[in-house]
C-alpha positions as CSV (number, residue, x, y, z in Angstrom):
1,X,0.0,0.0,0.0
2,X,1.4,3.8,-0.9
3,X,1.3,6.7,1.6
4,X,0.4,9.5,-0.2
5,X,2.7,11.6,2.0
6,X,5.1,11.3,5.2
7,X,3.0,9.8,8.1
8,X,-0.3,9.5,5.9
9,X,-2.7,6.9,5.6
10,X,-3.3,4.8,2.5
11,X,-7.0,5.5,1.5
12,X,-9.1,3.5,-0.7
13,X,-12.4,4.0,-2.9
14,X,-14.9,1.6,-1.6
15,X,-18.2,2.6,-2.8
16,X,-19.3,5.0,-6.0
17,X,-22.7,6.4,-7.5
18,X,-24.0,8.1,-9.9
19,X,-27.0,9.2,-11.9
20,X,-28.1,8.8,-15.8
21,X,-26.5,12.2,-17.5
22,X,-29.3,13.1,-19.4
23,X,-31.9,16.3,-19.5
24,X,-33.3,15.7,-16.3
25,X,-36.4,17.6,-17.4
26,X,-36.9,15.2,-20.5
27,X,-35.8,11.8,-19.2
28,X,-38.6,9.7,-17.1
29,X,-36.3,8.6,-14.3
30,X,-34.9,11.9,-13.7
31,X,-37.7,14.2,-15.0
32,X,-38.5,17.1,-11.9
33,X,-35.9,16.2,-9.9
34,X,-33.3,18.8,-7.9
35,X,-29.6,19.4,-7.1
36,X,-30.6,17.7,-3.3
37,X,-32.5,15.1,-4.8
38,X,-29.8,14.2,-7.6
39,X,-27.1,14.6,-5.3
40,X,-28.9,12.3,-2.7
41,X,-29.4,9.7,-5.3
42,X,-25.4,9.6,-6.1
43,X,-24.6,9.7,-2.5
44,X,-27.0,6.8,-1.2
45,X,-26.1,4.8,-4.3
46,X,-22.4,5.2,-3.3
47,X,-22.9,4.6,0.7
48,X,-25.0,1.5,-0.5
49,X,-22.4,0.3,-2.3
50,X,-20.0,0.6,0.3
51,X,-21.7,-1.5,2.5
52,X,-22.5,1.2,4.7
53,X,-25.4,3.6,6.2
54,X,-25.7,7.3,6.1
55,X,-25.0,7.4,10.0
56,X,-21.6,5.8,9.2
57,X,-20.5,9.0,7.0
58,X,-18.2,11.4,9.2
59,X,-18.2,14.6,6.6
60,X,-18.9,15.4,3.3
61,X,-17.8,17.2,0.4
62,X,-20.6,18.6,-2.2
63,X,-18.9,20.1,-5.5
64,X,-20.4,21.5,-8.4
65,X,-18.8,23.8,-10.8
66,X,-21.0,27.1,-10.8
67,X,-23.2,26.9,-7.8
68,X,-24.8,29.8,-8.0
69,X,-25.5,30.3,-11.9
70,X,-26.8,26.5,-12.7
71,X,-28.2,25.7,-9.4
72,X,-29.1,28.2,-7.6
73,X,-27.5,28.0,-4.4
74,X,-25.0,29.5,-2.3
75,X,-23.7,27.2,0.4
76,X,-25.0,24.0,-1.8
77,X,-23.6,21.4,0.9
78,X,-25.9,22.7,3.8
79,X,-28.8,21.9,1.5
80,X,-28.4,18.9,0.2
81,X,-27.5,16.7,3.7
82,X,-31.2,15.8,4.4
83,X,-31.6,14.7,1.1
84,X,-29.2,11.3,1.8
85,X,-29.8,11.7,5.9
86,X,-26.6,13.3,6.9
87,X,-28.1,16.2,8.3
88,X,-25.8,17.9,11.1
89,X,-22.3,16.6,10.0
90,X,-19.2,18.9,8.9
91,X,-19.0,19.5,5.1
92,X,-17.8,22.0,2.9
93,X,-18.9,23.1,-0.9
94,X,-16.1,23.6,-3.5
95,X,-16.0,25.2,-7.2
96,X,-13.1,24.1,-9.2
97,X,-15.5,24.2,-13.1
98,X,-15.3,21.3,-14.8
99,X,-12.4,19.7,-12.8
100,X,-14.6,20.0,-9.5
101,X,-15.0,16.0,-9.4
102,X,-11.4,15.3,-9.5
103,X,-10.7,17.8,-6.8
104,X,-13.7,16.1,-5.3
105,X,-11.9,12.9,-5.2
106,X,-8.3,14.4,-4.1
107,X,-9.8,16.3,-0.7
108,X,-12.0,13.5,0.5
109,X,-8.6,11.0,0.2
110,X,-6.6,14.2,2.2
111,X,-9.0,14.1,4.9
112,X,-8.7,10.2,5.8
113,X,-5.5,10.2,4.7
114,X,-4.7,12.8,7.3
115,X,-6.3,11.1,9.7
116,X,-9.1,13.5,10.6
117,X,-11.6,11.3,9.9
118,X,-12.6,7.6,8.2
119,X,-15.3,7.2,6.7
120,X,-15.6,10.3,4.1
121,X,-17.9,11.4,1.4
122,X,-17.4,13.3,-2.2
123,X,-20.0,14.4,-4.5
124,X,-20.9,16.8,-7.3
125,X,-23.9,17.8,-9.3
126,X,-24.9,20.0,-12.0
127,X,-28.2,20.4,-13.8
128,X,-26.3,21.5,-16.6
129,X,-28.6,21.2,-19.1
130,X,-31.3,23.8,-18.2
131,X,-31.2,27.0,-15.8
132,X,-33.2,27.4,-12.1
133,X,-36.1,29.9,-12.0
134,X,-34.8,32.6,-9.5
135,X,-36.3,32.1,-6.1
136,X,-38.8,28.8,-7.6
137,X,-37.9,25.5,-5.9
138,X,-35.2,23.6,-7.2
139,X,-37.2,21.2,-9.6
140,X,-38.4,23.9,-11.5
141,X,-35.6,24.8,-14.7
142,X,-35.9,26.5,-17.7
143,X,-34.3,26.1,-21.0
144,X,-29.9,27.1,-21.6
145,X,-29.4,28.9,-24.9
146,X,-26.0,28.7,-25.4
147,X,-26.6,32.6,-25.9
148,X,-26.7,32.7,-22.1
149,X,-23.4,30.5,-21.4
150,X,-21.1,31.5,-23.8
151,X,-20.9,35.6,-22.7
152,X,-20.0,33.8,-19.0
153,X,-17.1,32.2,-20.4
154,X,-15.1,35.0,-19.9
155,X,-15.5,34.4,-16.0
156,X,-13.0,32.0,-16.1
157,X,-10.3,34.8,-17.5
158,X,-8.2,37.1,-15.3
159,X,-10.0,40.4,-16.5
160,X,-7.4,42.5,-14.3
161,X,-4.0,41.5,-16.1
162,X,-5.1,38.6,-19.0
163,X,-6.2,38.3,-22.2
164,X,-10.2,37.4,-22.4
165,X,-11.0,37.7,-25.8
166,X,-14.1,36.6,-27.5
167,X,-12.6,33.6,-29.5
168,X,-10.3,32.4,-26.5
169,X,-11.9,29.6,-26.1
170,X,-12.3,28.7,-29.5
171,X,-8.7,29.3,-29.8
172,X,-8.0,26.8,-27.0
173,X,-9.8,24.1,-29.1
174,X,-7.3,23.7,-31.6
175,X,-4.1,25.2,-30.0
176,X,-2.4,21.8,-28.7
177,X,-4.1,19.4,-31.8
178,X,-2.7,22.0,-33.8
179,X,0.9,21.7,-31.9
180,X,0.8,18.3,-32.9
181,X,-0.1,18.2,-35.9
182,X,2.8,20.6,-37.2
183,X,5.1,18.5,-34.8
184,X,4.2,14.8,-36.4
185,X,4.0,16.5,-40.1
186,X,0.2,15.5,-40.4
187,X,-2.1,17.0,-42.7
188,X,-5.6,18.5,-41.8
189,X,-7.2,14.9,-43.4
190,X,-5.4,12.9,-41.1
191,X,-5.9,14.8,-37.7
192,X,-9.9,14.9,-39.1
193,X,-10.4,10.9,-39.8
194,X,-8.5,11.0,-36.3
195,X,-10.9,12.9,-34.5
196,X,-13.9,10.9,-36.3
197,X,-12.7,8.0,-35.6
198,X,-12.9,8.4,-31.7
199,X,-16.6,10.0,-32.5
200,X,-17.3,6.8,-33.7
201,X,-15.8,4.6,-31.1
202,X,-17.3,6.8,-27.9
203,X,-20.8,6.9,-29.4
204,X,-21.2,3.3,-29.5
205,X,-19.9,3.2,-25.6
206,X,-22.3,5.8,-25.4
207,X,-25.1,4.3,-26.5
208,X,-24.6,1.0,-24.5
209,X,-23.8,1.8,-21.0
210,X,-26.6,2.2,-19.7
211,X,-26.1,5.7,-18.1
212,X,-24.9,7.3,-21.1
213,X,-26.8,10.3,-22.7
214,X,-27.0,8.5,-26.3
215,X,-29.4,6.1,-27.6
216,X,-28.1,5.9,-31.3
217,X,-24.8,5.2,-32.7
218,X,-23.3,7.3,-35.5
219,X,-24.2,4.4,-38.2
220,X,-28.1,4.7,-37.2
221,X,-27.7,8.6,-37.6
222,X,-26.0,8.0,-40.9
223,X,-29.1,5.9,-41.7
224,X,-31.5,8.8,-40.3
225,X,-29.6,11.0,-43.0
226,X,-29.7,9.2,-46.1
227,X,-26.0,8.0,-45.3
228,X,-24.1,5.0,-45.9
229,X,-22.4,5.0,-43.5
230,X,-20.7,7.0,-39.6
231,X,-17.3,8.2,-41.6
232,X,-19.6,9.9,-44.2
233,X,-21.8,11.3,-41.7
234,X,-18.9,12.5,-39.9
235,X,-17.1,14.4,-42.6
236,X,-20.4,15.7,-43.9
237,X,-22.0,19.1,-43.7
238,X,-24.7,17.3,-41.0
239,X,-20.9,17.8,-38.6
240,X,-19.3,20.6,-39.6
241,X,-15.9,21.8,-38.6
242,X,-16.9,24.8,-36.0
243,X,-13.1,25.5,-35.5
244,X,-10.0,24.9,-37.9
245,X,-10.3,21.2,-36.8
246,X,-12.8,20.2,-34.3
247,X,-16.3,19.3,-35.6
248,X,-19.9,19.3,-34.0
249,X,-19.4,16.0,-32.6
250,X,-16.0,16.6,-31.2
251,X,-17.1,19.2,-28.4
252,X,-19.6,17.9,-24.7
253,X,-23.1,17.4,-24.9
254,X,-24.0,19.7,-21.9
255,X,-26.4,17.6,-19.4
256,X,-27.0,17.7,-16.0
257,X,-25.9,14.6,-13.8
258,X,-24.9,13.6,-10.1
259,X,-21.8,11.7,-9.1
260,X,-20.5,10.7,-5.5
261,X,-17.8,8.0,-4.2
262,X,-16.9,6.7,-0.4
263,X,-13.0,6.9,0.7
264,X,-11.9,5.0,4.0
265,X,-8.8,3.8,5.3
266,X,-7.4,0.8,3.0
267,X,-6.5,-0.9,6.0
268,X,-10.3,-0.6,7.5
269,X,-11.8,-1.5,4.4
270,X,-9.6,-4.2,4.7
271,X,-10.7,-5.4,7.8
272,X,-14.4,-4.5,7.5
273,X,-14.9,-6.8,4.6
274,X,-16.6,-4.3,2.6
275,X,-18.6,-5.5,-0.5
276,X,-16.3,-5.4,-3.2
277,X,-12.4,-4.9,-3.5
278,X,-11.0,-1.6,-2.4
279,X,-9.3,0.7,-5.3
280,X,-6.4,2.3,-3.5
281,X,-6.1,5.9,-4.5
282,X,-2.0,6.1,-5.2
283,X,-1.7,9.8,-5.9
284,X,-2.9,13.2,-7.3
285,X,-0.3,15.5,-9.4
286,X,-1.7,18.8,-9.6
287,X,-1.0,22.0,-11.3
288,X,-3.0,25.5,-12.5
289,X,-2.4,27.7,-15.4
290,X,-4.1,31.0,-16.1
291,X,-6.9,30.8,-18.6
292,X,-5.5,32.9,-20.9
293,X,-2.3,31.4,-21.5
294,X,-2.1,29.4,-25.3
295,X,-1.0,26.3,-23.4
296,X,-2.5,26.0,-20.7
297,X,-3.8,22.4,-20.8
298,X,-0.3,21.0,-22.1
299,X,1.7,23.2,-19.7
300,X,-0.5,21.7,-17.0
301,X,-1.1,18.2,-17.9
302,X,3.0,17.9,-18.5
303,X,3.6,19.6,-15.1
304,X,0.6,17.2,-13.0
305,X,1.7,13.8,-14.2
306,X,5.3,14.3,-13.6
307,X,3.9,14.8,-10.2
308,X,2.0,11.9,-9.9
309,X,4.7,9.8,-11.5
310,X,6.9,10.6,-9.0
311,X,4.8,10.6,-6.2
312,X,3.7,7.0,-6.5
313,X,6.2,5.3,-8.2
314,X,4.1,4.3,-11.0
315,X,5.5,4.0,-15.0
316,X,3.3,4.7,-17.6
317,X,3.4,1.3,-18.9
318,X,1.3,-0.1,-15.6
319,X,-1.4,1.7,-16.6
320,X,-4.5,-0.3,-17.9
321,X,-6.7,2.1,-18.6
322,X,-7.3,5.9,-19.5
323,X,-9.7,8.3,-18.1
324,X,-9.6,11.6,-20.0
325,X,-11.5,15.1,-19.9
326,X,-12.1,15.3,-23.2
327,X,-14.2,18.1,-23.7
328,X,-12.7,19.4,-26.3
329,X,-12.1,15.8,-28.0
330,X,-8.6,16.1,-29.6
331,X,-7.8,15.9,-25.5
332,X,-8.0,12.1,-26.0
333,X,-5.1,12.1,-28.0
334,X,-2.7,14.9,-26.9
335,X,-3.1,13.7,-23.4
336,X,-2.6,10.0,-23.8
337,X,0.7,10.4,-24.9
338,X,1.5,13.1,-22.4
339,X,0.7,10.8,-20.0
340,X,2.4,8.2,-21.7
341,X,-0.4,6.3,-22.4
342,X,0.4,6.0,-26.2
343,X,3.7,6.5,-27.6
344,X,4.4,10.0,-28.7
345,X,3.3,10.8,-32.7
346,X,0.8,7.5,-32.6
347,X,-2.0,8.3,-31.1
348,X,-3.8,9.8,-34.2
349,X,-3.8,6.4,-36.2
350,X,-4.3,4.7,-32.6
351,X,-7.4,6.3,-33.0
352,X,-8.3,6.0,-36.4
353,X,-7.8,1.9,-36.0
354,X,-9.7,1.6,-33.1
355,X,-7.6,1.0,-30.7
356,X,-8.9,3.1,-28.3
357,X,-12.5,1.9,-28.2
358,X,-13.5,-0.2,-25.1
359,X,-12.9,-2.9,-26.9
360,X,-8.9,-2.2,-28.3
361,X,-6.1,-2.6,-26.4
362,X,-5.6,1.0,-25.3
363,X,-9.0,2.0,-24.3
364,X,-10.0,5.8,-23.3
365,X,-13.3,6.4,-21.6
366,X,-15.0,3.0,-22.1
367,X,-18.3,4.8,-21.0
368,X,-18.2,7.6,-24.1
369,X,-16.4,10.7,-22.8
370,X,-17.9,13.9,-22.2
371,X,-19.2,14.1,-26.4
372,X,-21.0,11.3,-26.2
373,X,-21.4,10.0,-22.3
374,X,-22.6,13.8,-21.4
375,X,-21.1,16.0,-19.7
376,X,-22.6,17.7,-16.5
377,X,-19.9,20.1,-15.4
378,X,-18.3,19.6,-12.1
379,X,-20.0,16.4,-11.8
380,X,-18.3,14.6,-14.7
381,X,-14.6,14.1,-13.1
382,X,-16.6,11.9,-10.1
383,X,-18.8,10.4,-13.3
384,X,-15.0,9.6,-15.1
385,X,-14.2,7.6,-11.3
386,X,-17.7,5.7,-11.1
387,X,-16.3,4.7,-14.6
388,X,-12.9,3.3,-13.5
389,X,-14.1,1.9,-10.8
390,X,-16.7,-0.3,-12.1
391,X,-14.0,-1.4,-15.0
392,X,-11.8,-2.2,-12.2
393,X,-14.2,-4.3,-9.9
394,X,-15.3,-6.4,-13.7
395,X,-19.0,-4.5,-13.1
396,X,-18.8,-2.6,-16.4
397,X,-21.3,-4.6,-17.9
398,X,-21.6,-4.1,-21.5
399,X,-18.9,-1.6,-22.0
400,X,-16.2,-3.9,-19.8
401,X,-12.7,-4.0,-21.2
402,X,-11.3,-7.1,-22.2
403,X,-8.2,-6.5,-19.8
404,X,-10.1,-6.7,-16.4
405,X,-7.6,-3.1,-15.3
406,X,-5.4,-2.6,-12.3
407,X,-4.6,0.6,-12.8
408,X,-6.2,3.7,-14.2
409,X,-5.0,7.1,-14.6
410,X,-7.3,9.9,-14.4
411,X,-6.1,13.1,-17.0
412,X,-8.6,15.8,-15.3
413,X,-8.6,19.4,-16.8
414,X,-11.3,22.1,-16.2
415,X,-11.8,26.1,-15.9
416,X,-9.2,26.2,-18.9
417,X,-7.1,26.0,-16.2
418,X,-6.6,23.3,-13.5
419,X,-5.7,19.7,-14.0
420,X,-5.4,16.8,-11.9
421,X,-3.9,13.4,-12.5
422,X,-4.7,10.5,-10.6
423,X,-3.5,7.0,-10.3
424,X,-5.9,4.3,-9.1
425,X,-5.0,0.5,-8.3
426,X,-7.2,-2.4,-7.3
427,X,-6.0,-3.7,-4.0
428,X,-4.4,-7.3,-4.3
């Protein structure tokens, strides 16, 4: 077992939740429901699997990445206790955008690790996919024009000394694909059939876990079009290019969603005998980069999994499976061979072949990625854990990978700005 620092304790995930990520408002198991409720949902479903009661739970963490905008609510962790019968215990709420759920993950493990407490809960929600009435109960949402969130982009800039401008984040898109691209001498064609090719992989995960946003797989849209086939629905005017190289189907499909894990000792989850194998959190590597700089997400996702590397011990070559925020899709294959994942200047065909699907034998987000999976804001990095975990137990269902993993690296990266890596490993 690692110690994630001098005189700390090893912690372990031992039970994870989460809810569909669909439009709450449109889907029949979700439709009318709240932040409290969806965050209740995640967090019973987590202490359940655990093994565990709500009594048992010491203190809580509730994370969502705009509070007060999507949901509502200032001091979002003081509403939502009753909801999963916690009421009265210490908690804190925390903002960190879209890489909220990976900070989510790295406090709760602090906290046992420290040895303030034991038994420790983490979860985010965000109803991403519509906006509250002012002053109506929760429940009660209203449509999300992207007219509405793209002028409170800019929140995420420094205004004071940076550089928000309008197409910044456009910009951001392409800057590291584009990096690459002029650094493996690879023409426009082949960084697009790239790209399409991990549409196609990610839809059909999508489309058959059984959380995932998507019912249809890029062939049956195809069909819907007249089409012969997903490649020419991909590279048709149906999915245009909206930057120089990202299409329509290469940026998140904004939904809302609820995620939430359980952290305890490894050594008491040991000797409780809890339900199903630990998975031993081995390290975070963290780093920040202003918004405005060019490279932000390289800079940051270079600087975090040296960190983590060297923290844990671990080489990239242990790793089993990828977890990647991949918002902005061309993430999927920049970070992987950041991380190490892939070796440098391969990803691109890795990914035009296949070979990342949940099926190939480098596999990135078995459940579909933000694109295709959904993406509810600060609940996704917590979603992206649910995921590794369940690969890691063999509970994947449909969407399992053929390698049973051991270890899985998280790539977080949210706010243009922060990034997390983390390193998972089933206990043996």
């Amino acid at each position: 077992m690692v110690k994630l620092g001098k005189d700390m304790r090893s912690v372990s995930i031992v039970g994870v939740g989460c809810t569909p990520f669909c439009d709450f408002e449109e889907h029949p198991e979700t439709q009318g429901i709240g932040e409290g409720e969806a965050f209740g949902y995640a967090a019973l479903e987590a202490i359940a699997d655990a093994g565990l009661e709500p009594r048992d739970i010491q203190y809580f963490y509730h994370g969502a990445a705009n509070p007060f905008m999507i949901n509502d609510c200032i001091t979002p962790n003081m509403q939502v206790a009753d909801w999963f019968g916690v009421r009265g215990i210490g908690s804190v709420a925390h903002s960190e955008a879209c890489c909220t759920g990976y900070v989510a993950l790295q406090e709760a493990v602090m906290a046992v690790a420290s040895g303030t407490y034991d038994v420790v809960l983490s979860g985010a929600v965000d109803l991403a996919s519509t906006l509250p009435v002012e002053h109506a109960p929760s429940h009660i949402r209203q449509p999300f024009p992207l007219e509405v969130m793209l002028p409170s982009l800019d929140k995420i800039y420094d205004r004071a000394y940076g550089r928000p401008l309008d197409g910044a984040f456009g910009i951001s898109f392409d800057n590291w694909i584009n990096e690459y691209r002029m650094t493996y001498d690879l023409s426009d064609d082949q960084i697009d059939q790239a790209l399409n090719g991990l549409s196609k992989v990610l839809r059909k995960a999508a489309v058959a876990h059984p959380l995932g946003y998507y019912d249809q797989d890029y062939d049956q849209v195809a069909a819907e079009k007249g089409l012969a086939s997903a490649d020419e629905f991909l590279a048709s005017m149906f999915n245009p290019k909206v930057t120089m190289y990202l299409r329509v189907s290469g940026f998140e499909t904004k939904c809302s969603g609820a995620s939430a894990l359980v952290v305890m000792p490894t050594e008491k989850a040991l000797a409780l005998g809890v339900p199903h194998t630990p998975i031993e959190v081995l390290g975070t590597g963290s780093s920040a980069f202003e918004a405005g700089l060019a490279s932000n997400e390289r800079q940051g996702t270079t600087t975090a999994i040296k960190e983590v590397y060297e923290l844990t011990g671990v080489s990239p070559d242990e790793v089993d499976l990828f977890m990647c925020n991949d918002f902005f899709l061309a993430s999927e294959i920049v970070a992987a061979e950041e991380c190490g994942y892939i070796p440098r200047g391969e990803a691109w065909q890795y990914a035009i072949d296949g070979r990342t699907a949940y099926w190939g034998d480098k596999p990135i987000n078995p459940h579909g990625g933000r694109c295709n999976f959904g993406h509810a804001h600060g609940a996704s990095g917590l979603a992206d854990v649910y995921e590794a975990v369940k690969q890691m137990r063999g509970e994947a269902g449909p969407t399992q990978i053929e390698k049973r993993p051991e270890t899985a690296l998280l790539r977080g990266f949210g706010g243009s700005q922060n990034v997390r890596c983390q390193i998972l490993r089933t206990v043996s």
